[in-house]
ModelCIF file with pLDDT and N, C-alpha, C, O atoms, coordinates in Angstrom:
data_MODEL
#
_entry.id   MODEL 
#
_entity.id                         1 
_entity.type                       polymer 
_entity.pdbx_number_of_molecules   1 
#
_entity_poly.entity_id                      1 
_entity_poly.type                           'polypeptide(L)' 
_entity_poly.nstd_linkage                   no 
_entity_poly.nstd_monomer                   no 
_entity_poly.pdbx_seq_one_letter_code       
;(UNK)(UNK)(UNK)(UNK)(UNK)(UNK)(UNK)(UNK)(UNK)(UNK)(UNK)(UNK)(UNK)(UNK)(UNK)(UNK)
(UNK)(UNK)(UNK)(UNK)(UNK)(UNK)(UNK)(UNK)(UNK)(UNK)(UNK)(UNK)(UNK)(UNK)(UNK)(UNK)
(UNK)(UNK)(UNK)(UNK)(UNK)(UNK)(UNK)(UNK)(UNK)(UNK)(UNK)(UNK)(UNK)
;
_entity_poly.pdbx_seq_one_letter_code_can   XXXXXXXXXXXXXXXXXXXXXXXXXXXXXXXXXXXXXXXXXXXXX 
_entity_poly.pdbx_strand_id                 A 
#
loop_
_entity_poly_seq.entity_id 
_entity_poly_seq.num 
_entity_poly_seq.mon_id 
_entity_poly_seq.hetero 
1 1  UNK n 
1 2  UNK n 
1 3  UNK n 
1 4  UNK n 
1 5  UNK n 
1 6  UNK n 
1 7  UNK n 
1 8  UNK n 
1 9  UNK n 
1 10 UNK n 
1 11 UNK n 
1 12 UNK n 
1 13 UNK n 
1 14 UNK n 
1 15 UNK n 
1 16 UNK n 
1 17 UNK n 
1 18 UNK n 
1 19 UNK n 
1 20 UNK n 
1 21 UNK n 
1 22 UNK n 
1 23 UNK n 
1 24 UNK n 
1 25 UNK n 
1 26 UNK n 
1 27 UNK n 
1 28 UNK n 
1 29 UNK n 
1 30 UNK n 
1 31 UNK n 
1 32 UNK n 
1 33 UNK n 
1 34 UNK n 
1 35 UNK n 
1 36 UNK n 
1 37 UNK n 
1 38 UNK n 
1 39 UNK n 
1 40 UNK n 
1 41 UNK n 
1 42 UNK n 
1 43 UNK n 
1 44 UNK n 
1 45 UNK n 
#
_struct_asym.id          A 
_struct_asym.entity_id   1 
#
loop_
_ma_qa_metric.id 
_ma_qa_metric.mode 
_ma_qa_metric.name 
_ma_qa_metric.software_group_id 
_ma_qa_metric.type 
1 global pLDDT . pLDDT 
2 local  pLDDT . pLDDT 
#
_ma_qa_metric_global.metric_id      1 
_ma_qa_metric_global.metric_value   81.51 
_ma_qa_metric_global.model_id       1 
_ma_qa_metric_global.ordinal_id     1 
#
loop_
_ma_qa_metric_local.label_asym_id 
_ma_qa_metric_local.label_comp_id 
_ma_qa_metric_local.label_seq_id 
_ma_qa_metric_local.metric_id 
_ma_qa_metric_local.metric_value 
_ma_qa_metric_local.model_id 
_ma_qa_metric_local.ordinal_id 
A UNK 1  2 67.00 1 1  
A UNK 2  2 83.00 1 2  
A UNK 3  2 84.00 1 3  
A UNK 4  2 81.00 1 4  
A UNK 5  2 81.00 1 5  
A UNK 6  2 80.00 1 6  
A UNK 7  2 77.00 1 7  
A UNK 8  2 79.00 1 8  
A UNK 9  2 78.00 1 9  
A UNK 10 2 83.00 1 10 
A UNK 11 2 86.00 1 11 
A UNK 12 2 83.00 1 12 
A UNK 13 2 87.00 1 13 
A UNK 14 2 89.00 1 14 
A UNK 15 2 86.00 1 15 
A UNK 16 2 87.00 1 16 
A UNK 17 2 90.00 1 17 
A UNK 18 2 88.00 1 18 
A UNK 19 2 87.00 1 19 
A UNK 20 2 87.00 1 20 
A UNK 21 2 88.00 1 21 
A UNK 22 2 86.00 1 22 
A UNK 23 2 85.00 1 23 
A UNK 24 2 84.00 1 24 
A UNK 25 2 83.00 1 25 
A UNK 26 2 84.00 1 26 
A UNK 27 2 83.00 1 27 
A UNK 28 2 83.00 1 28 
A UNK 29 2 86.00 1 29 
A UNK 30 2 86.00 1 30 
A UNK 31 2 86.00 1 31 
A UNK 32 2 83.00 1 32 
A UNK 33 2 80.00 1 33 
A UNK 34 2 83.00 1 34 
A UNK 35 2 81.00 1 35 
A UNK 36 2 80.00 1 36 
A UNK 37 2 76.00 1 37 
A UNK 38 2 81.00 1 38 
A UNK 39 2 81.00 1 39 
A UNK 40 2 78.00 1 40 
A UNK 41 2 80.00 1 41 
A UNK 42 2 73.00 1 42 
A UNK 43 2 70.00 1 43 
A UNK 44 2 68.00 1 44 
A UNK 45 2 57.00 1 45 
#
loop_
_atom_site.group_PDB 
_atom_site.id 
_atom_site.type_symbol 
_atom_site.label_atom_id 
_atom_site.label_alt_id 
_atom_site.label_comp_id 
_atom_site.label_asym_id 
_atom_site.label_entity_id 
_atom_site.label_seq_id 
_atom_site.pdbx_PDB_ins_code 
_atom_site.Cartn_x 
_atom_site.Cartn_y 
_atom_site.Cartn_z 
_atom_site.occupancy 
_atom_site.B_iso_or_equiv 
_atom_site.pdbx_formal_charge 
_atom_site.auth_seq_id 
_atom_site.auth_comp_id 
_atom_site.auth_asym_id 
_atom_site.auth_atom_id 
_atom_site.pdbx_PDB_model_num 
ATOM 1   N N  . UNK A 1 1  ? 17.112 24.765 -67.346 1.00 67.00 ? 1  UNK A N  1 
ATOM 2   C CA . UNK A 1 1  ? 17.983 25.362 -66.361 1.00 67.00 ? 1  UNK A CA 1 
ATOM 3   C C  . UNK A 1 1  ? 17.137 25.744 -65.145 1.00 67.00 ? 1  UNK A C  1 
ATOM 4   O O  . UNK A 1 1  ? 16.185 26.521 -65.227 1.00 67.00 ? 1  UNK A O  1 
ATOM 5   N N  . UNK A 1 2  ? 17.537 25.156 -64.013 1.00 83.00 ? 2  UNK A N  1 
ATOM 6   C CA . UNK A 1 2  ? 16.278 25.385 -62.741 1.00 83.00 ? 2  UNK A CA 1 
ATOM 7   C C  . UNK A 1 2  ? 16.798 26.817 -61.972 1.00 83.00 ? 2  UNK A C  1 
ATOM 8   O O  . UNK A 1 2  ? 16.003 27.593 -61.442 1.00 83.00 ? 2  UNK A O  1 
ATOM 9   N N  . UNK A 1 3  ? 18.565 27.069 -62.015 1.00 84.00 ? 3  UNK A N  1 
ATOM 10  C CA . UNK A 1 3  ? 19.324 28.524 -61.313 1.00 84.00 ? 3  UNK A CA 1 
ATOM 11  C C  . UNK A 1 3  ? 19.870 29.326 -62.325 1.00 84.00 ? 3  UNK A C  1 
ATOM 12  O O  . UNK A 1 3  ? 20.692 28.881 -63.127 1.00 84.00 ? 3  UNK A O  1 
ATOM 13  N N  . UNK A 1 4  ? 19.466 30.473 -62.335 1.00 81.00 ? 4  UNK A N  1 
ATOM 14  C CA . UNK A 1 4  ? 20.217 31.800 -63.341 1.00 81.00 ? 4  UNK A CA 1 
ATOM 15  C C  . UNK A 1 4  ? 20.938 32.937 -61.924 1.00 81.00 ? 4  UNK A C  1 
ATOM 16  O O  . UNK A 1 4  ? 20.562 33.549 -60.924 1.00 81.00 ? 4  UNK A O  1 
ATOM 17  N N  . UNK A 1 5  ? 22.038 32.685 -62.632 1.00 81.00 ? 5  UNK A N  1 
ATOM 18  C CA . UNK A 1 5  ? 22.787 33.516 -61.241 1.00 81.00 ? 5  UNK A CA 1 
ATOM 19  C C  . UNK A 1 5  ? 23.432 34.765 -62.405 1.00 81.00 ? 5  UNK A C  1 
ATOM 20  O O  . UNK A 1 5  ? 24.183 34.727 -63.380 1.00 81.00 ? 5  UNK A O  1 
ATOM 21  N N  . UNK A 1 6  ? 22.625 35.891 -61.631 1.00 80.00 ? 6  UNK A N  1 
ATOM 22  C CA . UNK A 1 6  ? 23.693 37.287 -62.809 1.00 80.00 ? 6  UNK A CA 1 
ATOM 23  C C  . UNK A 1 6  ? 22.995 38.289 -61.335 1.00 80.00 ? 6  UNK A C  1 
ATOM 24  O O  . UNK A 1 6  ? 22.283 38.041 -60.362 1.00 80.00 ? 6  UNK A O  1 
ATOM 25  N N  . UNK A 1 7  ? 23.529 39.195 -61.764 1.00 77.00 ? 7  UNK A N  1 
ATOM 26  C CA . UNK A 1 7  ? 23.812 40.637 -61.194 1.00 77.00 ? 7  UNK A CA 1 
ATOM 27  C C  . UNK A 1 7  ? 24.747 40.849 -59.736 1.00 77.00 ? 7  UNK A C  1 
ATOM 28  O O  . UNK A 1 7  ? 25.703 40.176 -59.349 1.00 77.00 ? 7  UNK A O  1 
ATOM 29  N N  . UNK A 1 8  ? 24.280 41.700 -59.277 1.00 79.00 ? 8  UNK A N  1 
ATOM 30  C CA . UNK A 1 8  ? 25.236 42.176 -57.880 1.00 79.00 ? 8  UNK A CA 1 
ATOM 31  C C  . UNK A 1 8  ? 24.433 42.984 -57.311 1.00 79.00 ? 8  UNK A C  1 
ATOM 32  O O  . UNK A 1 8  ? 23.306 43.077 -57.798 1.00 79.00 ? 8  UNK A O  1 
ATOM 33  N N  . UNK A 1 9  ? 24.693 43.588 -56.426 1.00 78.00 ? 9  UNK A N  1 
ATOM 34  C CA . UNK A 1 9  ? 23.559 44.809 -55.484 1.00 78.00 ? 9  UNK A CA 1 
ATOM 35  C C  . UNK A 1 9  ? 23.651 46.057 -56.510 1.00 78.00 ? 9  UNK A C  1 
ATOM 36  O O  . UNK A 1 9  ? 22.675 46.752 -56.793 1.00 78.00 ? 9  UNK A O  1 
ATOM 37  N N  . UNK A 1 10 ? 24.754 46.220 -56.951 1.00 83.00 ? 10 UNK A N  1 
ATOM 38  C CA . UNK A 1 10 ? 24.488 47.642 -58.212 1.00 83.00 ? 10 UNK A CA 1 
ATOM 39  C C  . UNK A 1 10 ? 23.328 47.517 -58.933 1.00 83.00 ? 10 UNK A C  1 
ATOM 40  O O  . UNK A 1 10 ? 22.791 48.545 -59.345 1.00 83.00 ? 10 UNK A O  1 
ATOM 41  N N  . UNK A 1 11 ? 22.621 45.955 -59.264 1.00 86.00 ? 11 UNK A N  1 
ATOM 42  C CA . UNK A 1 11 ? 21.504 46.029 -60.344 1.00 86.00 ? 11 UNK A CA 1 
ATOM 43  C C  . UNK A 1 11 ? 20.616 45.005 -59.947 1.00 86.00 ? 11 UNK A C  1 
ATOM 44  O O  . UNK A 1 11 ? 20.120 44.257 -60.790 1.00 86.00 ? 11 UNK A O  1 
ATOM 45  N N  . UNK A 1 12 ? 20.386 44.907 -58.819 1.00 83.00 ? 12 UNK A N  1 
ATOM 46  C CA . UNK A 1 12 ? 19.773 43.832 -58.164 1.00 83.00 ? 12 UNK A CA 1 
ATOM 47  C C  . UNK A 1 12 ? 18.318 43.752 -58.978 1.00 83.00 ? 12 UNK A C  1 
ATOM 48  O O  . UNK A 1 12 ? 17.820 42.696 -59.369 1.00 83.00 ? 12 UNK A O  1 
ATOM 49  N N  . UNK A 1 13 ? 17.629 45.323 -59.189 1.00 87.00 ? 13 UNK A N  1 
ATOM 50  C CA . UNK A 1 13 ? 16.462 45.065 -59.449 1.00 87.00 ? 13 UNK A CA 1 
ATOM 51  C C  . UNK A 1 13 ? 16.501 44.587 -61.176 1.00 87.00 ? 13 UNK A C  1 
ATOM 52  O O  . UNK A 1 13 ? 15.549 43.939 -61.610 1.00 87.00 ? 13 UNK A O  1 
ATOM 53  N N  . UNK A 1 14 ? 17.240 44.824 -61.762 1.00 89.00 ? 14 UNK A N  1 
ATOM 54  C CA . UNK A 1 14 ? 17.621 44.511 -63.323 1.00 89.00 ? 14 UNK A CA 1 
ATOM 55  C C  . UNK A 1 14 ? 17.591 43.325 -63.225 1.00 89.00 ? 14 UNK A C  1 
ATOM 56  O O  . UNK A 1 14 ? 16.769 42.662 -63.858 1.00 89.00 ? 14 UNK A O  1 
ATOM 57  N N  . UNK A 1 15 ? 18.538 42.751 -62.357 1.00 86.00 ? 15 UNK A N  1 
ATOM 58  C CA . UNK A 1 15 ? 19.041 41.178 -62.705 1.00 86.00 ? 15 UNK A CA 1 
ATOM 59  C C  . UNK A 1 15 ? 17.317 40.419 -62.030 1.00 86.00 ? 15 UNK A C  1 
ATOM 60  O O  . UNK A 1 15 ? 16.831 39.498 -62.686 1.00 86.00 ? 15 UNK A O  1 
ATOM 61  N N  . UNK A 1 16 ? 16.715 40.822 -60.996 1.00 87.00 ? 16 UNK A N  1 
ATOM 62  C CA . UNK A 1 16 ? 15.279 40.120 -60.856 1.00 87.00 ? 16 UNK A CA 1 
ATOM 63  C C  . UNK A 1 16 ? 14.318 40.440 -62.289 1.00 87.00 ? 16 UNK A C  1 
ATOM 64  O O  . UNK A 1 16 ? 13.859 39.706 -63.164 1.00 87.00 ? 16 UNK A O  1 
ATOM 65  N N  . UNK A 1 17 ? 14.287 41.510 -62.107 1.00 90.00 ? 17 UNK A N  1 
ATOM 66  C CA . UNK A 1 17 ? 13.153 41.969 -63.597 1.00 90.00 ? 17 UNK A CA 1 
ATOM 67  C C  . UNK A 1 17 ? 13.679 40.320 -64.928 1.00 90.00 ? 17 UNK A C  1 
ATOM 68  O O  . UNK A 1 17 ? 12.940 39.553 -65.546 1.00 90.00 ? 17 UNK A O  1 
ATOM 69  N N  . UNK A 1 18 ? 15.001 40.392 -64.870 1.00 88.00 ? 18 UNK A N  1 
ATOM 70  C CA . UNK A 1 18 ? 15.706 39.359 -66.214 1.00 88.00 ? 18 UNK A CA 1 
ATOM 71  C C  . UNK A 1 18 ? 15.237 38.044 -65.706 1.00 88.00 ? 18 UNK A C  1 
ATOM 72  O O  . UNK A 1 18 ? 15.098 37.246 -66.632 1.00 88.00 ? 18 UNK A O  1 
ATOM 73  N N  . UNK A 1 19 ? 14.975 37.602 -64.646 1.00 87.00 ? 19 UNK A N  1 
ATOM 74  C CA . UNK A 1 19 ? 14.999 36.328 -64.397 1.00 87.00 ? 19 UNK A CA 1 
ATOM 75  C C  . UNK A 1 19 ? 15.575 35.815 -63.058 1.00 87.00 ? 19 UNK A C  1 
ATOM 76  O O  . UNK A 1 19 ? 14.974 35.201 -62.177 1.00 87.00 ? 19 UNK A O  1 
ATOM 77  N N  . UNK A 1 20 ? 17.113 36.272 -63.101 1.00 87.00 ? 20 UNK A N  1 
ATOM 78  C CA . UNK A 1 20 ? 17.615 35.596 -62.241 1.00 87.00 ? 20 UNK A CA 1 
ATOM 79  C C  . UNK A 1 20 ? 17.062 35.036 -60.448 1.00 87.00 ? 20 UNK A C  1 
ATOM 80  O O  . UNK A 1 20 ? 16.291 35.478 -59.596 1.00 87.00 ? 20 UNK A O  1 
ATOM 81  N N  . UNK A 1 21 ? 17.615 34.324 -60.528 1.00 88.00 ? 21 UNK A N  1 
ATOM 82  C CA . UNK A 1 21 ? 17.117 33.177 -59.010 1.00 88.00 ? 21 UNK A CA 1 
ATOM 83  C C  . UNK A 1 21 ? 17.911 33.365 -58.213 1.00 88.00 ? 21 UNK A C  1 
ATOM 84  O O  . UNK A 1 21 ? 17.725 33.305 -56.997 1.00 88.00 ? 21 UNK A O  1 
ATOM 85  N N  . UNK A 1 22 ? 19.129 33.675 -58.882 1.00 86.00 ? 22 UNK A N  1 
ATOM 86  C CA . UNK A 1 22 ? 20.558 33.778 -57.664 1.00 86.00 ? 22 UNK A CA 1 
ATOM 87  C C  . UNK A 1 22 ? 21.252 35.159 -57.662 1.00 86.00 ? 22 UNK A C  1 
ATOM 88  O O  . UNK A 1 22 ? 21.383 35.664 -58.777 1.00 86.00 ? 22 UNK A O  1 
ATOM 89  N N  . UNK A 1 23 ? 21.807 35.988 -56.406 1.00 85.00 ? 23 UNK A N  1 
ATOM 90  C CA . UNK A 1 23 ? 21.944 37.353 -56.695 1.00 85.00 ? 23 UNK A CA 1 
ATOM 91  C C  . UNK A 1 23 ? 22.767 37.792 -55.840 1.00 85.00 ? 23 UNK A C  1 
ATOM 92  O O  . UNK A 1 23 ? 22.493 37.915 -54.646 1.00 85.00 ? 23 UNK A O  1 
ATOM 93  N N  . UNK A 1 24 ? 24.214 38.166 -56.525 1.00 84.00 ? 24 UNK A N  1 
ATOM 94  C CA . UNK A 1 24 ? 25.394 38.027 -54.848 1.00 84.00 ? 24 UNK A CA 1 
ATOM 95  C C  . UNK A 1 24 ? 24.587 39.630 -54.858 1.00 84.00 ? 24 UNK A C  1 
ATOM 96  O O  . UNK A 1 24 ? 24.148 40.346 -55.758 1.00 84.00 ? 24 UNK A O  1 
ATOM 97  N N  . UNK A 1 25 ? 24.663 39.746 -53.316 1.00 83.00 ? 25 UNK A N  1 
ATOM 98  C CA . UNK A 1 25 ? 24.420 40.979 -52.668 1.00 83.00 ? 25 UNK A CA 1 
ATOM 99  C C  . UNK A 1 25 ? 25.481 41.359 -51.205 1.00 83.00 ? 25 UNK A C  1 
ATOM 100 O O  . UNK A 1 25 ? 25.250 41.914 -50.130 1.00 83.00 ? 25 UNK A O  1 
ATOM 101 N N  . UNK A 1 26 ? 26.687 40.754 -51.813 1.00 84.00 ? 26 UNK A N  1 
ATOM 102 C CA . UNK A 1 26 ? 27.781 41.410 -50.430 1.00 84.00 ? 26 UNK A CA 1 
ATOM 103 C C  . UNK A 1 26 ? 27.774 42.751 -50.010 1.00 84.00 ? 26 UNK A C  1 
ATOM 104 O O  . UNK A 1 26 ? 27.342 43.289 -48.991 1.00 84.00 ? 26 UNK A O  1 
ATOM 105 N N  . UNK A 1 27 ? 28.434 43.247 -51.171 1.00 83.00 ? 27 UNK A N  1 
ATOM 106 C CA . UNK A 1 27 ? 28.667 44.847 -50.993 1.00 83.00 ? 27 UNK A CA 1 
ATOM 107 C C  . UNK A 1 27 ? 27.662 45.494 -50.470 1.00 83.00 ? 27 UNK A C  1 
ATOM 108 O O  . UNK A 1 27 ? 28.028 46.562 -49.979 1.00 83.00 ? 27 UNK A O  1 
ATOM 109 N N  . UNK A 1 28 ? 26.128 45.207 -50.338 1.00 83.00 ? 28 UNK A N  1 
ATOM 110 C CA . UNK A 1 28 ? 24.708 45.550 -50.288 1.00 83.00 ? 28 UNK A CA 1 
ATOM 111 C C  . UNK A 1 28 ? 24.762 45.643 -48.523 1.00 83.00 ? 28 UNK A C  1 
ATOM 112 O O  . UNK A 1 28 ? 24.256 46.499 -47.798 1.00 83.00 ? 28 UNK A O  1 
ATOM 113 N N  . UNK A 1 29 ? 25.650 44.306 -48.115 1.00 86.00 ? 29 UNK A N  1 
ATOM 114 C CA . UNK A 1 29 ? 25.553 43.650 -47.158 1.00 86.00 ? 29 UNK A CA 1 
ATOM 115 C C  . UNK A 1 29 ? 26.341 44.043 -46.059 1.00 86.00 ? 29 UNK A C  1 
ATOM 116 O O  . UNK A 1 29 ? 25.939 44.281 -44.920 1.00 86.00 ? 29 UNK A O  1 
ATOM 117 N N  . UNK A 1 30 ? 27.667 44.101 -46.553 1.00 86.00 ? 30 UNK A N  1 
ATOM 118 C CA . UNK A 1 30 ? 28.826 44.312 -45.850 1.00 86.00 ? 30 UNK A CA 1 
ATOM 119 C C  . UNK A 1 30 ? 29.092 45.311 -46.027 1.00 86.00 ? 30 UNK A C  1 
ATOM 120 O O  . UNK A 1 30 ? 29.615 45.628 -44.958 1.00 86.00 ? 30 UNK A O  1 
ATOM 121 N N  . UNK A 1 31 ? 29.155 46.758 -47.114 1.00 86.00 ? 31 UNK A N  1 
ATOM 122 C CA . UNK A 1 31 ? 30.067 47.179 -47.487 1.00 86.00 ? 31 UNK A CA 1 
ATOM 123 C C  . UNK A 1 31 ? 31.239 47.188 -48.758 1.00 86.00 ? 31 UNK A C  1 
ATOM 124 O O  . UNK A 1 31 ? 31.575 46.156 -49.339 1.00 86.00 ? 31 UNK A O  1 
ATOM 125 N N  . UNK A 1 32 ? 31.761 48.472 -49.056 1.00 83.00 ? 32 UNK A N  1 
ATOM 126 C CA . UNK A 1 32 ? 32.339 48.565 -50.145 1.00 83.00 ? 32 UNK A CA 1 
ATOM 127 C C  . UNK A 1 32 ? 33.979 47.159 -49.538 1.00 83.00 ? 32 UNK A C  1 
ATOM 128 O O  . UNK A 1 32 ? 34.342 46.700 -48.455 1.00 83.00 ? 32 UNK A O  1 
ATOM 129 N N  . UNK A 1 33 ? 34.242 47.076 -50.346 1.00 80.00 ? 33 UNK A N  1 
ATOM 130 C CA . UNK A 1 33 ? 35.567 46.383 -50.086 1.00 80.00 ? 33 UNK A CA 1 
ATOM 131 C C  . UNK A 1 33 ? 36.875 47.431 -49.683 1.00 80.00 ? 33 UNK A C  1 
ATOM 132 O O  . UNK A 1 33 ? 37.081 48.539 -50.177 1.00 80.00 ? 33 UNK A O  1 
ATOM 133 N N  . UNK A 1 34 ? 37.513 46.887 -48.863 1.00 83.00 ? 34 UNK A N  1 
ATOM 134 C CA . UNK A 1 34 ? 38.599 47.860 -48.185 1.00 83.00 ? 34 UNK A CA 1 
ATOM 135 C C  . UNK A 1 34 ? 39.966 47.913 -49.166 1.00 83.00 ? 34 UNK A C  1 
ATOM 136 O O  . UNK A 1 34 ? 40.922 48.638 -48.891 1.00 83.00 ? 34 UNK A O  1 
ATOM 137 N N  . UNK A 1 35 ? 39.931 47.246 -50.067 1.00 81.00 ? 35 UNK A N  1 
ATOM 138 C CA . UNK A 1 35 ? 40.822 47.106 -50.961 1.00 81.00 ? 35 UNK A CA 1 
ATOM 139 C C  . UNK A 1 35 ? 40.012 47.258 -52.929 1.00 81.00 ? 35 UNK A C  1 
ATOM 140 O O  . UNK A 1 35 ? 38.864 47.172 -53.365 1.00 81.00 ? 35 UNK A O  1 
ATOM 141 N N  . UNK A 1 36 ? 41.159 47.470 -53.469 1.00 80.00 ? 36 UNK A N  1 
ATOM 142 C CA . UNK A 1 36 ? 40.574 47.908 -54.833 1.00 80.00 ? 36 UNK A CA 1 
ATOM 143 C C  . UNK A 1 36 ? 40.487 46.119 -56.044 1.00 80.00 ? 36 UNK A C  1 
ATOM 144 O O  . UNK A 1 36 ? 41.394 45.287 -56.037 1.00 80.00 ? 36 UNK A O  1 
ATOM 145 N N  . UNK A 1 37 ? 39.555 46.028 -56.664 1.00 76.00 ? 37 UNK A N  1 
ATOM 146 C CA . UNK A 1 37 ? 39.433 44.701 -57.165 1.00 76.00 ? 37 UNK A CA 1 
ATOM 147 C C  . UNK A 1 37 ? 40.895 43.990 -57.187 1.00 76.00 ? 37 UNK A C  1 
ATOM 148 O O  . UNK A 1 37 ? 41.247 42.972 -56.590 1.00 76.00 ? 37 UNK A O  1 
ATOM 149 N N  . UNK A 1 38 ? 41.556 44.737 -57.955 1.00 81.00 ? 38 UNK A N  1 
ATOM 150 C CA . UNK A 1 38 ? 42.760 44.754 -58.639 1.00 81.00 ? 38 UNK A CA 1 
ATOM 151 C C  . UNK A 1 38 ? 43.839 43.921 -57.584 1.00 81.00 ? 38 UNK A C  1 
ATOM 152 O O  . UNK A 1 38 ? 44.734 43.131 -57.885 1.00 81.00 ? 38 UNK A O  1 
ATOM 153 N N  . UNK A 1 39 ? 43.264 44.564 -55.797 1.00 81.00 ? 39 UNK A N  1 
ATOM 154 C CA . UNK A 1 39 ? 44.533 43.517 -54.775 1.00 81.00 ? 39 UNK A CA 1 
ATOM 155 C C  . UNK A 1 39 ? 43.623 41.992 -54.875 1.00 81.00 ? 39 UNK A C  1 
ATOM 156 O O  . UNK A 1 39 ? 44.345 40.996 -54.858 1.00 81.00 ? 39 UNK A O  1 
ATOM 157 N N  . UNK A 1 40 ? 42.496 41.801 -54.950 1.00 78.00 ? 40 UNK A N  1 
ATOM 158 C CA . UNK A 1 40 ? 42.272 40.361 -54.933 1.00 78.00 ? 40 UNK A CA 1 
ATOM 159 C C  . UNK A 1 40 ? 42.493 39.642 -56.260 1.00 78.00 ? 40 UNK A C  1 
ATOM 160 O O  . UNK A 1 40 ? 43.139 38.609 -56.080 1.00 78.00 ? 40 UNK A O  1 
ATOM 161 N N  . UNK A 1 41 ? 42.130 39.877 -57.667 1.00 80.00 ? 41 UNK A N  1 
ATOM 162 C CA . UNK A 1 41 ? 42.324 39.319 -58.482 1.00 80.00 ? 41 UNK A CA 1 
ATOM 163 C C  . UNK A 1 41 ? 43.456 40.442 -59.619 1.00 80.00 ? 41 UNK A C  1 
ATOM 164 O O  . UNK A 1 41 ? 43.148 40.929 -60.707 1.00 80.00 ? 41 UNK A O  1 
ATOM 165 N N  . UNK A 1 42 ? 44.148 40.509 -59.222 1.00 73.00 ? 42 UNK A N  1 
ATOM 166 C CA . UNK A 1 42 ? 45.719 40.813 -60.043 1.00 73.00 ? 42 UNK A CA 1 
ATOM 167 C C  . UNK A 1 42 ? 45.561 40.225 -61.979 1.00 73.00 ? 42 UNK A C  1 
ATOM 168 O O  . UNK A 1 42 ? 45.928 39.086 -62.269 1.00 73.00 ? 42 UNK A O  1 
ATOM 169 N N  . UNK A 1 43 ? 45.201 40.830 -62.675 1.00 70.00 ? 43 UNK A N  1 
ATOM 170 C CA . UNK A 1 43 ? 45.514 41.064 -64.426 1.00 70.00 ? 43 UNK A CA 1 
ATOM 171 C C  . UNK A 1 43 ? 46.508 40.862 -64.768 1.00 70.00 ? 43 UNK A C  1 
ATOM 172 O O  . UNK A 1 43 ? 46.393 40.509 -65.942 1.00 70.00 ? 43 UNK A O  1 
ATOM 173 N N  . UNK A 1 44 ? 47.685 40.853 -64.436 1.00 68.00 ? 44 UNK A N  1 
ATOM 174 C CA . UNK A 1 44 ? 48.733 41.878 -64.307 1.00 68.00 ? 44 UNK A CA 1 
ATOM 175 C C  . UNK A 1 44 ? 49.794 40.211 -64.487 1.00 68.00 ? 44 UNK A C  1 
ATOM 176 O O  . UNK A 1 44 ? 50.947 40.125 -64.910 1.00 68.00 ? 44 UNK A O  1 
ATOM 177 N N  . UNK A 1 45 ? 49.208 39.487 -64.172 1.00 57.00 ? 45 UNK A N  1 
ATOM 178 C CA . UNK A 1 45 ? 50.346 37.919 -63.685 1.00 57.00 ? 45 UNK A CA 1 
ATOM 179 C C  . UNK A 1 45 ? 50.250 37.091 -65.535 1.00 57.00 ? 45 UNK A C  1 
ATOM 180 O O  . UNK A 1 45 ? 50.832 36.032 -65.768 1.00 57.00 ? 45 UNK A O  1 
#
């Protein structure tokens, strides 16, 4: 496997310490989201 993609900016340094190569860092970047998970991906359908 040449890409390990895990963590987020909450555990950025966890997910490097583990390995990973790939590392979304939006929220890090942009900001919290203006909406709650729940309006983009809906459970609920």
């Amino acid at each position: 496997m040449h890409e390990l993609s895990m963590g987020m900016s909450n555990d950025l340094e966890i997910a490097i310490e583990e390995g990973a190569t790939i590392i979304r860092v939006g929220t890090a970047i942009f900001g919290e989201r203006m909406y709650p998970d729940s309006y983009y991906w809906n459970e609920n359908k």
